[in-house]
N, C-alpha and C positions, 0 to 999 in steps of 0.2 A: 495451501501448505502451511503448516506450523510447527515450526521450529521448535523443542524445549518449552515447551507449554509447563511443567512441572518447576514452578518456583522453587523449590528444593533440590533442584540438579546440578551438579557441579557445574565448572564455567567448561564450555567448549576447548580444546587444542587450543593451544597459543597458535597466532600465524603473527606476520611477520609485518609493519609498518607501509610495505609494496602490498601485501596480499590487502589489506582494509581498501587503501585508493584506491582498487582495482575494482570494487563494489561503488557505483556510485548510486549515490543516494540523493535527490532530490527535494526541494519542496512545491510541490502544484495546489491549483486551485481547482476544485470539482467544479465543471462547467453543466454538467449533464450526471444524471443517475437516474436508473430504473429498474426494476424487480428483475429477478433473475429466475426465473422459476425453474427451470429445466436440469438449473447445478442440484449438485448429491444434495450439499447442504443450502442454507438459507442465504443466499449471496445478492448480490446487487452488480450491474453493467454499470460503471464508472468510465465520465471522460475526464481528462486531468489535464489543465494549462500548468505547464511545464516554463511558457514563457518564449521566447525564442529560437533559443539555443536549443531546445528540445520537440518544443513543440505540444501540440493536444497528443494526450495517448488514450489507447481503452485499456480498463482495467476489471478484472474478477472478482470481489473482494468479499470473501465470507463473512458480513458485516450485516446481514439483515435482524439479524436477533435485537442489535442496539439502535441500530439509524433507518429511518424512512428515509425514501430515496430524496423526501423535498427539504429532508434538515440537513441536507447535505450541500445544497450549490452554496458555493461560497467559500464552502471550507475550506481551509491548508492542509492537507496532507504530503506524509514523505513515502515516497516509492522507491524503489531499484528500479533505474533505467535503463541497464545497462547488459539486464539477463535478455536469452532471446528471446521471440514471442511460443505463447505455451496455449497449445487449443485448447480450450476447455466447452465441452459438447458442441454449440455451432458457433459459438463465442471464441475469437483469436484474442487472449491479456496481452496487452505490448507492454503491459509493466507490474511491476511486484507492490501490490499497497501493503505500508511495516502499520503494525499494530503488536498492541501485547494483550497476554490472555485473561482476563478477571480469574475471579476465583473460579468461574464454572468451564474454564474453557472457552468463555466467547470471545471475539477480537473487541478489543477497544484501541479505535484510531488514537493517535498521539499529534498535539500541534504546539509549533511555539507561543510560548505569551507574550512575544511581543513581538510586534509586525516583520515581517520576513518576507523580500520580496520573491516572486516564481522561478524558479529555476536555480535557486540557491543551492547550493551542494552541503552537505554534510560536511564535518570535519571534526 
């Protein structure tokens, strides 16, 4: 799913300082990734250390266009943890991977530049 993909779009309805908390948002480390072939578009099976508190999750991420599944362990990524889980063909996402769209529409993950440990929340 992709939200406002048109840089030119106005900003979304205001919501409200409760409504944002109530999204949480994470940071994990990809433990695992592997081709997805079976989704509509070009995706990848993602596992994500959340750290503790949350734990590994799997995730769906229309991401194949930019990343091979092996420039991925390692990585920091930020998810929504907090949606429910969403099947996608024989794949269950337990979580939302946030990216933004290039110019063509493709996801480009986002990570911080400086160390951040797993399971860190947004704010």
């Amino acid at each position: 799913m992709h939200l406002g993909r048109d840089a030119e779009a106005p900003p979304a309805p205001q919501i409200t300082f409760d409504q944002f908390l109530a999204v949480d948002i994470r940071l994990g480390t990809v433990v695992a990734a592997t081709p997805f072939p079976e989704a509509r578009k070009p995706s990848l099976k993602l596992e994500i250390d959340f750290g503790s508190g949350v734990g590994v999750k799997k995730s769906s991420a229309q991401i194949a266009r930019h990343y091979a599944p092996e420039q991925l362990i390692g990585r920091k990524v930020a998810a929504v943890v907090n949606f429910p889980p969403r099947q996608i063909g024989k794949f269950m996402s337990e979580v939302l991977t946030l990216g933004f769209p290039d110019a063509g529409g493709e996801v480009v993950l986002f990570s911080p530049d400086l160390p951040v440990p797993d399971g860190a929340r947004l704010f």
